[in-house]
C-alpha positions in Angstrom: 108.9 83.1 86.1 111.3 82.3 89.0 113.3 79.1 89.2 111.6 76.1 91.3 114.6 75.9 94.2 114.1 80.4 94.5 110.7 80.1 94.8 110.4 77.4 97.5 112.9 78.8 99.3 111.5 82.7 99.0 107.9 81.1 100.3 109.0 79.0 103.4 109.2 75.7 102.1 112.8 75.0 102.7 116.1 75.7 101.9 117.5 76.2 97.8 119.5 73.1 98.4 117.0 71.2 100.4 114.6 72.2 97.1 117.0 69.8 95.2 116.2 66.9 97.5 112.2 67.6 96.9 112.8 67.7 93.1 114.6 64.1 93.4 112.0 62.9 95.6 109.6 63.6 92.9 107.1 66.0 95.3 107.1 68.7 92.8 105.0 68.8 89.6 104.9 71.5 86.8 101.4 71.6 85.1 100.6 68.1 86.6 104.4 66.2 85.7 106.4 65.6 87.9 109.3 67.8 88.0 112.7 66.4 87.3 114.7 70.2 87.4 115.3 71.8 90.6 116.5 74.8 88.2 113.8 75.3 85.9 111.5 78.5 85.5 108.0 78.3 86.2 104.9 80.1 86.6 103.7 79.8 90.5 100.5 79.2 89.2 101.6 76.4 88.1 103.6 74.3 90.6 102.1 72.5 93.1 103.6 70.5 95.8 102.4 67.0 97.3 99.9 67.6 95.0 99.0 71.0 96.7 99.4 74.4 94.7 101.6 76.8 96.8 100.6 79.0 99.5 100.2 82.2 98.9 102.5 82.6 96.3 101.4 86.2 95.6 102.2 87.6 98.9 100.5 87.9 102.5 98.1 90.5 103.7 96.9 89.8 107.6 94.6 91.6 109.9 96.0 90.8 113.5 94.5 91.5 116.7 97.7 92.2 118.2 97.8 91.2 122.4 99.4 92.6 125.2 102.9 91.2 125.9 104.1 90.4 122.5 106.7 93.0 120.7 106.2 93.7 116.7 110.0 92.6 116.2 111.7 90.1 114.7 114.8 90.6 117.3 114.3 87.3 119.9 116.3 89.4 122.1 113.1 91.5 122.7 111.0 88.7 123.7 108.4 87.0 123.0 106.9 88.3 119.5 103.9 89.3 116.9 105.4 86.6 114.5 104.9 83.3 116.6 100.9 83.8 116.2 101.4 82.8 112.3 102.3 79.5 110.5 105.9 78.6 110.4 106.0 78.6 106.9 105.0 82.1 107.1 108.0 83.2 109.1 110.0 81.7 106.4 109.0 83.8 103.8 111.4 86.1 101.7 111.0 89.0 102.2 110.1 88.4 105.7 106.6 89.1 106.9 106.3 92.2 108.7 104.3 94.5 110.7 103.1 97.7 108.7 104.0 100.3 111.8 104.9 99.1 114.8 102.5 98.5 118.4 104.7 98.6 121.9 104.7 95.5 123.9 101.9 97.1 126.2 99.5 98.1 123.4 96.7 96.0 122.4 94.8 96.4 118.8 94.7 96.7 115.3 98.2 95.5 113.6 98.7 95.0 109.8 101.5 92.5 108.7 102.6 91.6 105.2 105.3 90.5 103.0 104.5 92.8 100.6 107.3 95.6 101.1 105.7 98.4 98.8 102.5 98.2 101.0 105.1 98.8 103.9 106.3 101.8 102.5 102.8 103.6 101.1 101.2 102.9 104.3 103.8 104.0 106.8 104.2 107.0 104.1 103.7 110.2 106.2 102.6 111.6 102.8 99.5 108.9 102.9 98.1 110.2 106.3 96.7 107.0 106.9 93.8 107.4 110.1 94.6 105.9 113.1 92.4 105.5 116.1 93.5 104.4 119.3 91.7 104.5 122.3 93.7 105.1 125.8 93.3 105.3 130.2 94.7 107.2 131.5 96.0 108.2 135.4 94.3 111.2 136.0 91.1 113.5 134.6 91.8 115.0 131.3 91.2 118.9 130.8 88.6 119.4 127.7 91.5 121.9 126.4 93.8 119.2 125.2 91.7 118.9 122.4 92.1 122.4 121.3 95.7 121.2 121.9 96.0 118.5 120.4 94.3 119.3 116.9 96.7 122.8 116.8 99.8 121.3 115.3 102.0 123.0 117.8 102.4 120.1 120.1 105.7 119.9 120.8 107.3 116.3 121.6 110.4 115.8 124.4 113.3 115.8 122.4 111.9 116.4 119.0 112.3 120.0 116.8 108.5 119.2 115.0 105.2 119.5 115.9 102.9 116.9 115.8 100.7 116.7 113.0 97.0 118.0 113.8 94.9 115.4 116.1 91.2 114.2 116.7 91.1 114.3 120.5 87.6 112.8 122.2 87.4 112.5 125.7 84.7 109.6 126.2 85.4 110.1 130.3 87.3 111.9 132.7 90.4 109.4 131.8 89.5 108.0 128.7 90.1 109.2 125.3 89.6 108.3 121.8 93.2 110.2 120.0 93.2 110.3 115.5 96.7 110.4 114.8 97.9 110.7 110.7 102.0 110.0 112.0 103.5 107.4 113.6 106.3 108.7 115.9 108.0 106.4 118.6 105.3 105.9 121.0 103.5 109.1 120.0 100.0 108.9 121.6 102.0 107.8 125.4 104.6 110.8 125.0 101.4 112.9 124.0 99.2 112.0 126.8 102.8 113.0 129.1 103.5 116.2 127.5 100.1 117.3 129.5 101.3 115.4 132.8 99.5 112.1 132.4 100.6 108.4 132.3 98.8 106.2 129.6 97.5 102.6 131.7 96.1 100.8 128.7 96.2 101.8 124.9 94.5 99.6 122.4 94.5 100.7 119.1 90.9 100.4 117.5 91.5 101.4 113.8 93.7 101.7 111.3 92.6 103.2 108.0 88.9 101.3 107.4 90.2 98.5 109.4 88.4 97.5 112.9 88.9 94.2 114.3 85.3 93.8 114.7 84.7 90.6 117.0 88.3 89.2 115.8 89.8 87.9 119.0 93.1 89.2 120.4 96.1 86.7 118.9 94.0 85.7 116.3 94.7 86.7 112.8 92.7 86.7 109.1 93.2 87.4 105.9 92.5 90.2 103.8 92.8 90.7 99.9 96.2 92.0 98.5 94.1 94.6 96.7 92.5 95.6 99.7 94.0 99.3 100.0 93.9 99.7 96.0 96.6 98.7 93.4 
């Protein structure tokens, strides 16, 4: 039970005080009357507003096919961003809607986002080992020994003291490669791909988890169940 100006405000509707304007107007109802206390508790469940229940009052769970070009923060220094592909209402949401890991401004693919911090934290979890499969060109032909390489655990990163967790490594040609990664480090599968002297041209990242876009276009976005990876 949350009061009616918290929860309109927590779920992008508008301000707490702005709430009180909406209450006077009569455009809120509790259980089909029309609400007369911007203060009162209620069940989501059973507000509705303009005669429309909520949206989403349980949370958000999105499958985006994340672009080229866009960055996954909410900084508008950075540029232009992940979030502007969702409703506006969406953006308003508190806690904000989020990306679950992060994808560089030149990496296409699957991206999670949610509003739902606990499913941040489980699935960014190194403890989880979530699968991630991204697929990557690079600027020259790739020795088949990287893969003996990669899946050792003794790759060493520029600048950090641990090895990288154990890797699938598939070279589907000369310079292409499908790379299983478990960790997220700061722009791991690029600095990997350069710890054997080769640039990364185009990363897309294909899977994460079970999830493949399938024929989901890129900048598009749908929805997926809040139970989706288990309570």
């Amino acid at each position: 039970m949350r009061r009616l100006d918290q929860l309109l405000s927590s779920l992008g509707y508008c301000s707490r005080r702005e709430a009180r304007g909406w209450v006077a107007a009569g455009r809120l109802a509790l259980k089909g009357a029309v609400a007369d206390d911007f203060g009162a508790k209620a069940d989501p469940a059973d507000v509705t507003v303009d005669g429309e229940p909520l949206d989403h009052p349980a949370g958000l769970l999105l499958l985006l096919h994340k672009p080229v070009g866009l960055v996954c923060s909410h900084d508008g220094r950075e540029g232009p961003d992940i979030y502007s592909l969702i409703p506006s209402r969406w953006r308003q949401r508190n806690p904000s809607v989020t990306s679950i890991g992060r994808l560089d401004k030149d990496t296409s693919g699957v991206l999670l986002l949610t509003d739902l911090s606990p499913l941040v934290h489980r699935l960014t979890s190194p403890k989880h080992k979530v699968p991630k499969v991204y697929r990557a060109t690079v600027d020259r032909d790739l020795s088949p020994d990287l893969i003996a390489q990669f899946a050792s655990g003794t790759l060493l990163l520029d600048g950090e003291d641990a090895p990288c967790a154990p890797a699938i490594l598939n070279l589907l040609s000369a310079r292409e490669a499908e790379l299983t990664l478990t960790e997220g480090r700061y722009h791991q599968v690029r600095r990997m791909f350069a710890a054997s002297g080769a640039t990364v041209l185009t990363l897309h990242r294909a899977r994460f988890g079970p999830l493949e876009l399938g024929d989901l276009p890129a900048g598009q976005w749908r929805e997926l169940p809040l139970d989706f990876f288990g309570a």
